[in-house]
PDB file of N, CA, C, O and CB in Angstrom:
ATOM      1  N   UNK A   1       4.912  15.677  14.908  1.00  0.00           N
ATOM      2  CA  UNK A   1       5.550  14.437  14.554  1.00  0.00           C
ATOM      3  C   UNK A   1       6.777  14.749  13.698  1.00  0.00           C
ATOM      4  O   UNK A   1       6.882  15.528  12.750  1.00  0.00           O
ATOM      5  CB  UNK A   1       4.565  13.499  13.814  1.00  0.00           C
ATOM      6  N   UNK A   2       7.704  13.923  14.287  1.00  0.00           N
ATOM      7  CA  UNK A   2       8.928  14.281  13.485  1.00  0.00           C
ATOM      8  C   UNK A   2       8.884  13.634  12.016  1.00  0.00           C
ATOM      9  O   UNK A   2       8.067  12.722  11.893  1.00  0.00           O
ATOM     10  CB  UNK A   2      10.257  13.765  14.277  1.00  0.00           C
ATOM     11  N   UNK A   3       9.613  13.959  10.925  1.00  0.00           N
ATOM     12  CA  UNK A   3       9.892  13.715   9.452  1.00  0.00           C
ATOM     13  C   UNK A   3      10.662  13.679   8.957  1.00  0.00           C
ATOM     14  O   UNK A   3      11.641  13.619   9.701  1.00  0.00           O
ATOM     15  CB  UNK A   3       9.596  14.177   8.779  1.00  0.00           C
ATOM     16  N   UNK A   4      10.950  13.675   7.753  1.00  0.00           N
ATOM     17  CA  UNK A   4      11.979  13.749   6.742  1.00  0.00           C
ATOM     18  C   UNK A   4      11.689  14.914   5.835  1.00  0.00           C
ATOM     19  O   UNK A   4      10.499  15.142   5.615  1.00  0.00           O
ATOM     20  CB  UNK A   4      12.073  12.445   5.948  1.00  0.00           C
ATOM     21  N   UNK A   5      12.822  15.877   5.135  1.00  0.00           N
ATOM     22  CA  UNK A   5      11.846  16.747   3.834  1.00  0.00           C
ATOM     23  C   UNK A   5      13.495  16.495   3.214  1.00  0.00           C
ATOM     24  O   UNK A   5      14.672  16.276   3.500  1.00  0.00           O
ATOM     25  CB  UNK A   5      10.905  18.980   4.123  1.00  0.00           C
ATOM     26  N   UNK A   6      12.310  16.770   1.940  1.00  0.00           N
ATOM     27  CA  UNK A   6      12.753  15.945   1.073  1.00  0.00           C
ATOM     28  C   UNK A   6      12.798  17.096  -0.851  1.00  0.00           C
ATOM     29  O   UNK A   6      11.989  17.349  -1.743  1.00  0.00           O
ATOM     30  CB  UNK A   6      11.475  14.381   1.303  1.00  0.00           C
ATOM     31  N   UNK A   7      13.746  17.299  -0.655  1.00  0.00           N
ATOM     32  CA  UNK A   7      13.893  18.528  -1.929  1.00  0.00           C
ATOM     33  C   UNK A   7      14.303  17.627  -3.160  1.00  0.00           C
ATOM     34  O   UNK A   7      14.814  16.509  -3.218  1.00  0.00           O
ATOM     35  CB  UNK A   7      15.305  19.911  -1.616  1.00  0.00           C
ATOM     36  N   UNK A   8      13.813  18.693  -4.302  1.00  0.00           N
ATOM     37  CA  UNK A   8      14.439  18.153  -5.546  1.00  0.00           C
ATOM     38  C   UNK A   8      14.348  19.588  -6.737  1.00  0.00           C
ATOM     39  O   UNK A   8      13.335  20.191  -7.091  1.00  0.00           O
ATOM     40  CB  UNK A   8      13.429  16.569  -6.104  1.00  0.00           C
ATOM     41  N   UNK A   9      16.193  19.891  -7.267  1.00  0.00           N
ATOM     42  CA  UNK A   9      15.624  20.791  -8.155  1.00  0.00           C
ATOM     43  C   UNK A   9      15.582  20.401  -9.677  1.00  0.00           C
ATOM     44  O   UNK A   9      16.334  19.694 -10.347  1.00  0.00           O
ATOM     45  CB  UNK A   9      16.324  21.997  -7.989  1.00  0.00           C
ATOM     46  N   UNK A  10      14.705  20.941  -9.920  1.00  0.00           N
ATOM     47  CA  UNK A  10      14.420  20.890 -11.915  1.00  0.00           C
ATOM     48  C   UNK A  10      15.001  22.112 -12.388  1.00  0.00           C
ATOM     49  O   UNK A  10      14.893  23.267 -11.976  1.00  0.00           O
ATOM     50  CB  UNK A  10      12.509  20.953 -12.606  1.00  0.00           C
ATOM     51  N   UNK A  11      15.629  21.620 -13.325  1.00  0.00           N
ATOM     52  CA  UNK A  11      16.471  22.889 -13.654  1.00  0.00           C
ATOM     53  C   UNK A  11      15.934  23.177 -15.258  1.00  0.00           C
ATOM     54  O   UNK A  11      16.342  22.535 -16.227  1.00  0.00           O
ATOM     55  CB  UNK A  11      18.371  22.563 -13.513  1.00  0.00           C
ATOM     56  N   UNK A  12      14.984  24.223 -15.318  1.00  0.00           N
ATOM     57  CA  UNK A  12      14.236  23.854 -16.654  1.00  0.00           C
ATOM     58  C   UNK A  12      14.646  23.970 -17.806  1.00  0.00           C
ATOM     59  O   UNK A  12      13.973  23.501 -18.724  1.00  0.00           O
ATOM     60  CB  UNK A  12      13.252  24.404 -16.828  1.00  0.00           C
ATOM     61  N   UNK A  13      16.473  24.959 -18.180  1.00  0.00           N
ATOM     62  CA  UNK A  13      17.206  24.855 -19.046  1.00  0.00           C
ATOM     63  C   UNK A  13      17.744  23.829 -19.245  1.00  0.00           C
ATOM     64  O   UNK A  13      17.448  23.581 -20.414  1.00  0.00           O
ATOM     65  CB  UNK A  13      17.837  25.536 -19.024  1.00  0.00           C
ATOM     66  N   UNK A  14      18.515  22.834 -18.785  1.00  0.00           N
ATOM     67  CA  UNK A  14      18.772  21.581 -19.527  1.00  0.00           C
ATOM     68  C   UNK A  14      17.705  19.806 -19.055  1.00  0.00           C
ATOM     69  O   UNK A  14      18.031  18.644 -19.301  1.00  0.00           O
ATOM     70  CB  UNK A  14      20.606  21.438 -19.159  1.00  0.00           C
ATOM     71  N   UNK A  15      16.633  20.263 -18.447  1.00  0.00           N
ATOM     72  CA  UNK A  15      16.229  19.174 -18.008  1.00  0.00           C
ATOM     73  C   UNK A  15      16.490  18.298 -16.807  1.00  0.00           C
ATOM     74  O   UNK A  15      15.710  17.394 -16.508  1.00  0.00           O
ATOM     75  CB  UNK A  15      16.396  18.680 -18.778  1.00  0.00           C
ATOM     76  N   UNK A  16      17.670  18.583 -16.065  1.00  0.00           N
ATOM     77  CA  UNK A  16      18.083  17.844 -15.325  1.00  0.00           C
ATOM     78  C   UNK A  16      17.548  17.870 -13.306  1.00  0.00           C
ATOM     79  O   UNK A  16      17.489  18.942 -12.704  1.00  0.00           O
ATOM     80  CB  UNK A  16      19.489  18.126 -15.773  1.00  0.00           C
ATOM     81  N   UNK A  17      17.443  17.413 -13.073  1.00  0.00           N
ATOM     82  CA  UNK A  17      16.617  17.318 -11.362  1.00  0.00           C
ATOM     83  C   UNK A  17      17.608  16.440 -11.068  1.00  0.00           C
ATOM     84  O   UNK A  17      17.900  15.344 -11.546  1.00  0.00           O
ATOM     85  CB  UNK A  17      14.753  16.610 -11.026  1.00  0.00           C
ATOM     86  N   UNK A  18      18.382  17.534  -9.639  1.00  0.00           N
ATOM     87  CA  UNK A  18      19.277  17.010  -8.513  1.00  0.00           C
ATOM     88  C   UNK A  18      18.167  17.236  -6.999  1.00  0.00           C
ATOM     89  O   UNK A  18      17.579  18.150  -6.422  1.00  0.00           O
ATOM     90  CB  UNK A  18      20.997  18.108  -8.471  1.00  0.00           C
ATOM     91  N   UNK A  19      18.372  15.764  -6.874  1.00  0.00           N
ATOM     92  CA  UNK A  19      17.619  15.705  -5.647  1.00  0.00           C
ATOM     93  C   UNK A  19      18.789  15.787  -4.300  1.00  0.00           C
ATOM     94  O   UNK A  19      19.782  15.073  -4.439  1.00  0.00           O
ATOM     95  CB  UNK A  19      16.662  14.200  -5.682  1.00  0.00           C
ATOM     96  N   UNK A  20      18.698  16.582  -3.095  1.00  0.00           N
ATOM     97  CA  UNK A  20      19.050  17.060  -2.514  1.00  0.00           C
ATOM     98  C   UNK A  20      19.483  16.059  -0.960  1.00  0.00           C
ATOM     99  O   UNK A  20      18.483  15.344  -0.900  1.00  0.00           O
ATOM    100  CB  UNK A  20      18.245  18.044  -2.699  1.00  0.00           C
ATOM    101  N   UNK A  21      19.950  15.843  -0.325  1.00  0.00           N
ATOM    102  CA  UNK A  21      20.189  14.952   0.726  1.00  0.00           C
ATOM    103  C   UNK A  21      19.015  14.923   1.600  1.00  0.00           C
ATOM    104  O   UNK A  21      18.912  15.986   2.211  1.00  0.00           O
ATOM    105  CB  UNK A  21      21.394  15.304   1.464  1.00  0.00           C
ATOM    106  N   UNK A  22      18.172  14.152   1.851  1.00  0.00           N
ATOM    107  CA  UNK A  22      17.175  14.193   3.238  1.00  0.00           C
ATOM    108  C   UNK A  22      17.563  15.120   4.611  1.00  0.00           C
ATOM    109  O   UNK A  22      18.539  14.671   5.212  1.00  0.00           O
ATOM    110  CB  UNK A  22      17.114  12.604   3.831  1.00  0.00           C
ATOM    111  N   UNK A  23      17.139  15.974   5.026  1.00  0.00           N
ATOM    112  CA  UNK A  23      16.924  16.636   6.001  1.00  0.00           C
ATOM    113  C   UNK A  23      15.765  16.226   7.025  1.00  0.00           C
ATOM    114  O   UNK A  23      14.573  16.198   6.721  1.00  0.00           O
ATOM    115  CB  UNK A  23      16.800  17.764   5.502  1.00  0.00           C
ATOM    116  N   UNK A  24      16.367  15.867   8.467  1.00  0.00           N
ATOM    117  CA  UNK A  24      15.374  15.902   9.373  1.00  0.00           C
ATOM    118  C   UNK A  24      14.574  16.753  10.187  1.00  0.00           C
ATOM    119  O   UNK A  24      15.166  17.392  11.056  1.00  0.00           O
ATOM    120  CB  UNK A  24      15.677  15.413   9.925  1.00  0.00           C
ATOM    121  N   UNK A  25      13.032  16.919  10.044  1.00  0.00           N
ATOM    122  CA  UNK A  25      12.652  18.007  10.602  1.00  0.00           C
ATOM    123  C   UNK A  25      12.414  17.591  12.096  1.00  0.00           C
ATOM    124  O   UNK A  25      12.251  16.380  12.249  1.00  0.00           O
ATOM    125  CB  UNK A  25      11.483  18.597   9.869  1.00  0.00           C
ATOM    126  N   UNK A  26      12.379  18.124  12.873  1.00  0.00           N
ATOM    127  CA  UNK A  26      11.973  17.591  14.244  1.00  0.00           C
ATOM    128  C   UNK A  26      11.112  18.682  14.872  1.00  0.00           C
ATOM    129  O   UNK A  26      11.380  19.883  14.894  1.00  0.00           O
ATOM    130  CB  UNK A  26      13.275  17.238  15.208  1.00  0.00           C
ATOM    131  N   UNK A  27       9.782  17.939  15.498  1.00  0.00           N
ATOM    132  CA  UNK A  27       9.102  18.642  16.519  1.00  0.00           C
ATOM    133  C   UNK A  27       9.161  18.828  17.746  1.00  0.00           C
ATOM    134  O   UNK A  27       9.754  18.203  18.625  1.00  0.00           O
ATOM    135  CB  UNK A  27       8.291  18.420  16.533  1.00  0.00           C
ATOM    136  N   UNK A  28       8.486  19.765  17.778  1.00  0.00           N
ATOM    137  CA  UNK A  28       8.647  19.773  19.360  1.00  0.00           C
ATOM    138  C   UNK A  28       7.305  19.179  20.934  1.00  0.00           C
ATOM    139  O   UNK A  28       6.947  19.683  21.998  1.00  0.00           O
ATOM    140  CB  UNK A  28       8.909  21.483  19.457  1.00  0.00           C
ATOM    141  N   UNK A  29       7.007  17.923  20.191  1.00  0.00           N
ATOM    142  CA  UNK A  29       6.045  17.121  21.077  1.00  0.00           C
ATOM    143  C   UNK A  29       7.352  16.382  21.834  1.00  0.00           C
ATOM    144  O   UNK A  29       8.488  16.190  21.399  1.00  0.00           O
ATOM    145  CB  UNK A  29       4.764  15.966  20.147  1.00  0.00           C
ATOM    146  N   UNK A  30       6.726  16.025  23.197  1.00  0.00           N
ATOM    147  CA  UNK A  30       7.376  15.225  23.982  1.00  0.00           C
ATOM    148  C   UNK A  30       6.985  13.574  23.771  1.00  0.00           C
ATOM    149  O   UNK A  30       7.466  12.529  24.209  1.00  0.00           O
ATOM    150  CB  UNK A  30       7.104  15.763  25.350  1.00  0.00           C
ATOM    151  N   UNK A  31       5.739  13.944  22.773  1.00  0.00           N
ATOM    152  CA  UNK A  31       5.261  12.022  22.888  1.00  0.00           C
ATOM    153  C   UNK A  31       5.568  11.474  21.444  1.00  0.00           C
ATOM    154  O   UNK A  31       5.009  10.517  20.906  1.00  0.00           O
ATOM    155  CB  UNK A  31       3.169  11.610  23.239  1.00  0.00           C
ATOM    156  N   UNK A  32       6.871  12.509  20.761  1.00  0.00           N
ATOM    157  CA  UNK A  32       7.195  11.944  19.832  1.00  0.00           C
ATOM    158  C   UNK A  32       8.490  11.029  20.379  1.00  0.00           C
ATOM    159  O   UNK A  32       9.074  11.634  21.277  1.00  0.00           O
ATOM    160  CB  UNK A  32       7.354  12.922  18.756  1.00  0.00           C
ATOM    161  N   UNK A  33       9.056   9.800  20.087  1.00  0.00           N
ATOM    162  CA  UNK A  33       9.637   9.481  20.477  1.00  0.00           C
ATOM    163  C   UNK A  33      11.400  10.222  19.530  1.00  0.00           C
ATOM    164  O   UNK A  33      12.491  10.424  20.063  1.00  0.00           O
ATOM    165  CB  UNK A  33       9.007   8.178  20.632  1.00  0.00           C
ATOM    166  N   UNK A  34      11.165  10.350  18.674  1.00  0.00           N
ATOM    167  CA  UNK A  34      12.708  11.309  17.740  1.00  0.00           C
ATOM    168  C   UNK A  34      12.512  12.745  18.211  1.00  0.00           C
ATOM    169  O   UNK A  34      13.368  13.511  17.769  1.00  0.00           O
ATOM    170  CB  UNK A  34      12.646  11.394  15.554  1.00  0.00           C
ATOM    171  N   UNK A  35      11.775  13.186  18.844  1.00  0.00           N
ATOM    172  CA  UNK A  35      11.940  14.830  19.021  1.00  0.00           C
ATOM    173  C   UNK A  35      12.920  15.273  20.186  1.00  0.00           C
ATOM    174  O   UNK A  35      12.625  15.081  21.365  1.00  0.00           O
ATOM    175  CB  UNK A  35      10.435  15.536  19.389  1.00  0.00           C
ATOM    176  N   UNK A  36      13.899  15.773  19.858  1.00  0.00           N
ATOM    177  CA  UNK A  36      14.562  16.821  20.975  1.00  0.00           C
ATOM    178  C   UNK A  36      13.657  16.640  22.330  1.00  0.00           C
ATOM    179  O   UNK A  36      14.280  16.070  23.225  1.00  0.00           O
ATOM    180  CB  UNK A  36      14.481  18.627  20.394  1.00  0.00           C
ATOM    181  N   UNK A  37      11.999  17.093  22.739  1.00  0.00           N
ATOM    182  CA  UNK A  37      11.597  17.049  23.902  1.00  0.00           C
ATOM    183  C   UNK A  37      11.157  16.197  24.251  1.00  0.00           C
ATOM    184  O   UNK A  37      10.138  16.315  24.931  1.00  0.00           O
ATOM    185  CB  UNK A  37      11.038  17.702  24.186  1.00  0.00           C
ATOM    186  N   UNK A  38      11.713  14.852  23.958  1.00  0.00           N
ATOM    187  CA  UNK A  38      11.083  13.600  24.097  1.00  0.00           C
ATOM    188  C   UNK A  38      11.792  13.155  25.743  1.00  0.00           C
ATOM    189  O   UNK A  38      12.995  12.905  25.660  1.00  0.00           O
ATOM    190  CB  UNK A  38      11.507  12.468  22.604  1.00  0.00           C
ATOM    191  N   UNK A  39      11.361  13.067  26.787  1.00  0.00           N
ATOM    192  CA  UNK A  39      12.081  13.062  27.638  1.00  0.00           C
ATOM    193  C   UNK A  39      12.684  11.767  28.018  1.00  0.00           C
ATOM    194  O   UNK A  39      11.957  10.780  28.129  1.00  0.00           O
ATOM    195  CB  UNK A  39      11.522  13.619  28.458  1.00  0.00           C
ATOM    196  N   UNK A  40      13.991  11.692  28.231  1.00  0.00           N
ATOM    197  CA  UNK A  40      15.028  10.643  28.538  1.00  0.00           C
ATOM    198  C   UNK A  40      14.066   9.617  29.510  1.00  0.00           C
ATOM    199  O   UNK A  40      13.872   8.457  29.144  1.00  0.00           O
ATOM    200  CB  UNK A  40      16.548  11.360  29.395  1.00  0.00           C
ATOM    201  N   UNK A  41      13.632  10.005  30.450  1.00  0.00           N
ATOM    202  CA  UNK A  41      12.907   8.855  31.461  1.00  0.00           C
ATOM    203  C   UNK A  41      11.589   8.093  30.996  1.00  0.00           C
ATOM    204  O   UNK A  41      11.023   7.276  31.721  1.00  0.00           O
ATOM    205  CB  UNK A  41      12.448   9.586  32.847  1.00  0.00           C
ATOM    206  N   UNK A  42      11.030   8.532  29.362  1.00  0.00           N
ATOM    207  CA  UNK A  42      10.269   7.429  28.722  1.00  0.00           C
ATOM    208  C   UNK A  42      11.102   6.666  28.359  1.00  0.00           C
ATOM    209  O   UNK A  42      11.997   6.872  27.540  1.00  0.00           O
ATOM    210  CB  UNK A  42       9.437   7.687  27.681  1.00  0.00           C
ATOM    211  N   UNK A  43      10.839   5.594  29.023  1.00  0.00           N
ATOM    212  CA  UNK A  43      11.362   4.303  28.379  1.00  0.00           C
ATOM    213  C   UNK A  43      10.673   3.274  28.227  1.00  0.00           C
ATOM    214  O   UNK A  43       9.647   3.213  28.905  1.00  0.00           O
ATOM    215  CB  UNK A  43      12.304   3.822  28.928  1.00  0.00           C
ATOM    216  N   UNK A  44      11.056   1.901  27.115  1.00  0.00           N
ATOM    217  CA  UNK A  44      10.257   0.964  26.994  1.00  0.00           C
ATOM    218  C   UNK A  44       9.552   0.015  28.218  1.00  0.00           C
ATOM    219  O   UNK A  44      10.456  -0.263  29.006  1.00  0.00           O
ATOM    220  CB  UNK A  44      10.918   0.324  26.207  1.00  0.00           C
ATOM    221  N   UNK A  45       8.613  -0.420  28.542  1.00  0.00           N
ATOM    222  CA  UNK A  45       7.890  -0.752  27.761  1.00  0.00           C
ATOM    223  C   UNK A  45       6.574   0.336  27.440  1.00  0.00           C
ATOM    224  O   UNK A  45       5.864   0.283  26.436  1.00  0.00           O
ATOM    225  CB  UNK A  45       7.634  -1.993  28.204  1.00  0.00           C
ATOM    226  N   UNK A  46       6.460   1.243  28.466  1.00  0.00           N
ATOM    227  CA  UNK A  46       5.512   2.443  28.049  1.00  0.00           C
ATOM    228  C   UNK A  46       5.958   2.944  27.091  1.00  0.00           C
ATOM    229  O   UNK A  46       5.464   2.584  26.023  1.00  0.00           O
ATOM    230  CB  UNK A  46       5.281   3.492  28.919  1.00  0.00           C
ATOM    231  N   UNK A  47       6.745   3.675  27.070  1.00  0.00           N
ATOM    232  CA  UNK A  47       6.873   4.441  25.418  1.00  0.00           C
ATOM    233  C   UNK A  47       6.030   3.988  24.349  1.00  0.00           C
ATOM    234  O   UNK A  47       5.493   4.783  23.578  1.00  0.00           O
ATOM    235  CB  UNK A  47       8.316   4.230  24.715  1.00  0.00           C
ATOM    236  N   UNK A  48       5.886   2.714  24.268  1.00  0.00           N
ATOM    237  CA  UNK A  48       5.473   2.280  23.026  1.00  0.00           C
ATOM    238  C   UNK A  48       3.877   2.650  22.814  1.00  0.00           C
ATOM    239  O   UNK A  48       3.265   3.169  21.881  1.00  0.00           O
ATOM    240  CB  UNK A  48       5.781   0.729  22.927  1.00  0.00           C
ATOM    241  N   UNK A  49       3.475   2.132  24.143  1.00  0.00           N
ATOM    242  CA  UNK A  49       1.928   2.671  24.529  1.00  0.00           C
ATOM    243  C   UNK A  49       1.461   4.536  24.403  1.00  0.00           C
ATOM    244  O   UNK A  49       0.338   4.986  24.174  1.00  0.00           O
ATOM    245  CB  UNK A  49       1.760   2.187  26.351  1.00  0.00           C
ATOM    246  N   UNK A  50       2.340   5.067  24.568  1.00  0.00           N
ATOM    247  CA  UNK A  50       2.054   6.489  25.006  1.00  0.00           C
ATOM    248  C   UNK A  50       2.948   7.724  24.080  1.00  0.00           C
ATOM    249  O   UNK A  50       2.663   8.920  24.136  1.00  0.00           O
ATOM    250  CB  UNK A  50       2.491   6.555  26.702  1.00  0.00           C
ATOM    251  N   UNK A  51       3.786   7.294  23.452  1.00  0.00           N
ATOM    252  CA  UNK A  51       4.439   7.757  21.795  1.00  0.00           C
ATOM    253  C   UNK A  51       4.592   7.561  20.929  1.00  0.00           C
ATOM    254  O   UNK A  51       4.426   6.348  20.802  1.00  0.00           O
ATOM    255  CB  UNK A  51       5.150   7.944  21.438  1.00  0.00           C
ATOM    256  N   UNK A  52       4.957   8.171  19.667  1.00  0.00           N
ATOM    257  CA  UNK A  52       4.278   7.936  18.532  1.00  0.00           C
ATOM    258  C   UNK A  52       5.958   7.284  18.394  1.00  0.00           C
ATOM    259  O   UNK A  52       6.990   7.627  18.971  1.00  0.00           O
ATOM    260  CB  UNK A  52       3.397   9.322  17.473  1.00  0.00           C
ATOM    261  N   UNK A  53       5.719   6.326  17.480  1.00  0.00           N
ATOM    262  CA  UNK A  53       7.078   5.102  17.885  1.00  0.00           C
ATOM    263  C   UNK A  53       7.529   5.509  15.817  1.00  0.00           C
ATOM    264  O   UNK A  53       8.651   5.175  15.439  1.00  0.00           O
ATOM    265  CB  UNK A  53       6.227   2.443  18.589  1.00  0.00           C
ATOM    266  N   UNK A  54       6.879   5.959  15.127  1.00  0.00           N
ATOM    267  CA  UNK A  54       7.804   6.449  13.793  1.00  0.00           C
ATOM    268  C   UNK A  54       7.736   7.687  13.060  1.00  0.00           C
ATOM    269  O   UNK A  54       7.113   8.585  13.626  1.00  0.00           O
ATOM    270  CB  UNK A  54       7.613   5.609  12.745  1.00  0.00           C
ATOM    271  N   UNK A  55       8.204   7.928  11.997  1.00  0.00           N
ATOM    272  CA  UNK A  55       8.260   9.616  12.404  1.00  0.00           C
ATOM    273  C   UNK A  55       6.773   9.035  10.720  1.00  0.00           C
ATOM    274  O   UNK A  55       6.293   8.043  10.171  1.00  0.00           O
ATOM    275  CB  UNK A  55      10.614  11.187  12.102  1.00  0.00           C
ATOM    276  N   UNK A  56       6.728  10.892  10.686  1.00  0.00           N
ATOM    277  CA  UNK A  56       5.479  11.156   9.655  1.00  0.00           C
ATOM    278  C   UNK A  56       5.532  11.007   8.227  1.00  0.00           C
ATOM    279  O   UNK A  56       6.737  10.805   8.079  1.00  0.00           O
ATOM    280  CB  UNK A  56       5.051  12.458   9.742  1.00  0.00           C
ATOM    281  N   UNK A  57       4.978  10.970   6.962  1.00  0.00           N
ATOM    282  CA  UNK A  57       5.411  11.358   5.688  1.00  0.00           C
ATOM    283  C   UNK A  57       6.191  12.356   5.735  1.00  0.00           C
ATOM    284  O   UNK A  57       6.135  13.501   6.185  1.00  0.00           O
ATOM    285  CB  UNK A  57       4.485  11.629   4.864  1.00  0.00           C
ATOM    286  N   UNK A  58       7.535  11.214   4.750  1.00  0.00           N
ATOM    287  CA  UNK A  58       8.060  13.222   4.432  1.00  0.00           C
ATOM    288  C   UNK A  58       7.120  14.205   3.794  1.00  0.00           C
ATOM    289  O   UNK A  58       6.105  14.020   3.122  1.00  0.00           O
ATOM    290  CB  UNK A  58       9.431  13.462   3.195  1.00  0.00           C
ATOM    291  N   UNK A  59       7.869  15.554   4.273  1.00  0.00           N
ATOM    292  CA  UNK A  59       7.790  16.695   3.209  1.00  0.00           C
ATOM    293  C   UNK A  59       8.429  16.715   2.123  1.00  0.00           C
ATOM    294  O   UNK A  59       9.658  16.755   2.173  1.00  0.00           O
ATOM    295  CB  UNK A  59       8.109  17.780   3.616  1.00  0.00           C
ATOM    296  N   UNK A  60       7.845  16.694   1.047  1.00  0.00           N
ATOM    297  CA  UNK A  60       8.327  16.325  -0.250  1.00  0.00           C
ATOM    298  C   UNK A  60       8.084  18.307  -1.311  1.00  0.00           C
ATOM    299  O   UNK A  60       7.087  18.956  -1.630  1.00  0.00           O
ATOM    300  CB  UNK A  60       7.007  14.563  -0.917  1.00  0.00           C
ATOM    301  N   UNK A  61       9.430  18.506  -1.461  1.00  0.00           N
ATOM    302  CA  UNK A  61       9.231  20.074  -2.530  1.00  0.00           C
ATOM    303  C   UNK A  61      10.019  19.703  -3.730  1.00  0.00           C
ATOM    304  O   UNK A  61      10.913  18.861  -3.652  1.00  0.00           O
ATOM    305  CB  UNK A  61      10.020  21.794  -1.812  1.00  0.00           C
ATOM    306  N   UNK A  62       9.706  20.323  -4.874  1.00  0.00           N
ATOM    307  CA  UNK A  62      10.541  20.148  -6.173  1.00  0.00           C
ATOM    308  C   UNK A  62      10.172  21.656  -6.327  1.00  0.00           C
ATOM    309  O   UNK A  62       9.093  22.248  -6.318  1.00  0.00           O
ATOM    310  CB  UNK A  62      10.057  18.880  -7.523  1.00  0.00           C
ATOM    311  N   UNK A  63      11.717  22.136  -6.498  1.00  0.00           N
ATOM    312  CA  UNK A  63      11.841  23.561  -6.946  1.00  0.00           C
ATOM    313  C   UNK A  63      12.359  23.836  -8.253  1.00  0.00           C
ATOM    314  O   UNK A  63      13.503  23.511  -8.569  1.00  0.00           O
ATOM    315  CB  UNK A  63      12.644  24.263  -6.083  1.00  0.00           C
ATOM    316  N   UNK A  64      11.389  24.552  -9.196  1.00  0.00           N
ATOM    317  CA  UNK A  64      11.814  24.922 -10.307  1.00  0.00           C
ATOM    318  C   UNK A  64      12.866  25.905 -10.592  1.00  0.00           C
ATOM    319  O   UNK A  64      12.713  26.917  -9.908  1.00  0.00           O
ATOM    320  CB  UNK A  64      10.911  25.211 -10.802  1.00  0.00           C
ATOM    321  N   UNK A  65      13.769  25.944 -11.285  1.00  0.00           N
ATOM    322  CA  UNK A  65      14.984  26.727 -11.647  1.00  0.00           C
ATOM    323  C   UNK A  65      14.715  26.640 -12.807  1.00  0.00           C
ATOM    324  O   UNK A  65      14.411  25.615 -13.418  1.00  0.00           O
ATOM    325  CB  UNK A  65      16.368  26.339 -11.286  1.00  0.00           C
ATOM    326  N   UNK A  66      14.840  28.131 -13.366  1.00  0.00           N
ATOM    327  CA  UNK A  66      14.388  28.825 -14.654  1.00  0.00           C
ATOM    328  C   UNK A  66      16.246  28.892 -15.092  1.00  0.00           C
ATOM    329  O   UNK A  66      16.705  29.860 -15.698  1.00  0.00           O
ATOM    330  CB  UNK A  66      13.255  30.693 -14.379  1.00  0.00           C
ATOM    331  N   UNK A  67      16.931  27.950 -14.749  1.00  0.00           N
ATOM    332  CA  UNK A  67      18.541  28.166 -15.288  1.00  0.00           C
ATOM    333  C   UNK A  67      19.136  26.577 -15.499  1.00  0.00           C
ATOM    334  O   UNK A  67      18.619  25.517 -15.144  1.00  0.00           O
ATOM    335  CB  UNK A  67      19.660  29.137 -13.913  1.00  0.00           C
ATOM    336  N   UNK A  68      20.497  26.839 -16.257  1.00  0.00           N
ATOM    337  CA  UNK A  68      20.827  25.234 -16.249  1.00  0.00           C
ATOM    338  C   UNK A  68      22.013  25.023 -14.936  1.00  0.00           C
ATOM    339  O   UNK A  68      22.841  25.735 -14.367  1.00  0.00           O
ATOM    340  CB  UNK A  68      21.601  24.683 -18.024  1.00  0.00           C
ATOM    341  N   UNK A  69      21.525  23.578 -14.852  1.00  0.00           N
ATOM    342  CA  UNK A  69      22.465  23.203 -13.682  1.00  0.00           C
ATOM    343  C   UNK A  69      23.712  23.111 -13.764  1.00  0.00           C
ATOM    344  O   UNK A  69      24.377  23.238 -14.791  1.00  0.00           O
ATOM    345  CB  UNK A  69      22.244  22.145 -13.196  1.00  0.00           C
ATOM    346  N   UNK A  70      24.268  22.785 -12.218  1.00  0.00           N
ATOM    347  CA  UNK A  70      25.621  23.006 -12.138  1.00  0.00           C
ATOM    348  C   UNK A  70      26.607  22.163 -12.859  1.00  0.00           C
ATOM    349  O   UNK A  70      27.693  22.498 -13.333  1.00  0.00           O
ATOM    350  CB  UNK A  70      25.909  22.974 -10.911  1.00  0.00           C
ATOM    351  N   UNK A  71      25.949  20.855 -12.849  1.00  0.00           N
ATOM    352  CA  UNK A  71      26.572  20.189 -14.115  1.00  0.00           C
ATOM    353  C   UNK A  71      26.715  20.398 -15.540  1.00  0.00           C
ATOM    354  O   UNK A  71      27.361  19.645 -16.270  1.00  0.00           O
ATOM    355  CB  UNK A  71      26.140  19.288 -14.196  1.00  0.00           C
ATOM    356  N   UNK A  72      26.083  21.464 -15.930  1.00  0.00           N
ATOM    357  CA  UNK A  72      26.155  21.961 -17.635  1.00  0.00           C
ATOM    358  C   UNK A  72      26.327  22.838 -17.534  1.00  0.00           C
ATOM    359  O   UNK A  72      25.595  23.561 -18.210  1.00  0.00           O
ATOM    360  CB  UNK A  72      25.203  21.943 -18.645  1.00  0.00           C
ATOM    361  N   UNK A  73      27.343  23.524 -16.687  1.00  0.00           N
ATOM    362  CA  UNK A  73      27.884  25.053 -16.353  1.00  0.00           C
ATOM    363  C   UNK A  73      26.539  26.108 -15.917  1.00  0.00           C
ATOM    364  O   UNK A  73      26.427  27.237 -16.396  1.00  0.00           O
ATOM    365  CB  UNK A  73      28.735  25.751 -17.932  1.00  0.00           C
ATOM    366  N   UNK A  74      25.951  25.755 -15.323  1.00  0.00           N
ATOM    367  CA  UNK A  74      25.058  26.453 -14.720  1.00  0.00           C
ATOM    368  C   UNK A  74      25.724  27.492 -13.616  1.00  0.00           C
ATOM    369  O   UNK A  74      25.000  28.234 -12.952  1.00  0.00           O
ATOM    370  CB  UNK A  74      24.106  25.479 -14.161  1.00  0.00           C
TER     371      UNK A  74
END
């Protein structure tokens, strides 16, 4: 199932967490309806019956940085 991931860093010298732009992950099922192998000739009104019609929880990471960020001269 396709998703979203979803980053954020903590930067543990000044406190500050820049969260990162959403990235889409995509699978490779055909009965996802957002995946690359989703094939062009499903179309509505089956699709709806026979693929998964929204994508999954994002993946959610928060990465620690033992430095200060780029905004406080990191």
């Amino acid at each position: 199932m396709c998703r979203w991931r979803q980053v954020c860093f903590v930067f543990q010298k000044c406190g500050c967490a820049i969260q990162q732009p959403d990235e889409e992950v995509l699978c490779d099922s055909p009965n996802c309806k957002f995946s690359p192998f989703h094939p062009k000739s499903c179309q509505l009104p089956a699709c709806r019956k026979t693929c998964t019609q929204q994508r999954g929880y994002p993946q959610q990471h928060t990465v620690t940085v033992n430095a200060v960020c780029p905004n406080h001269g990191g």
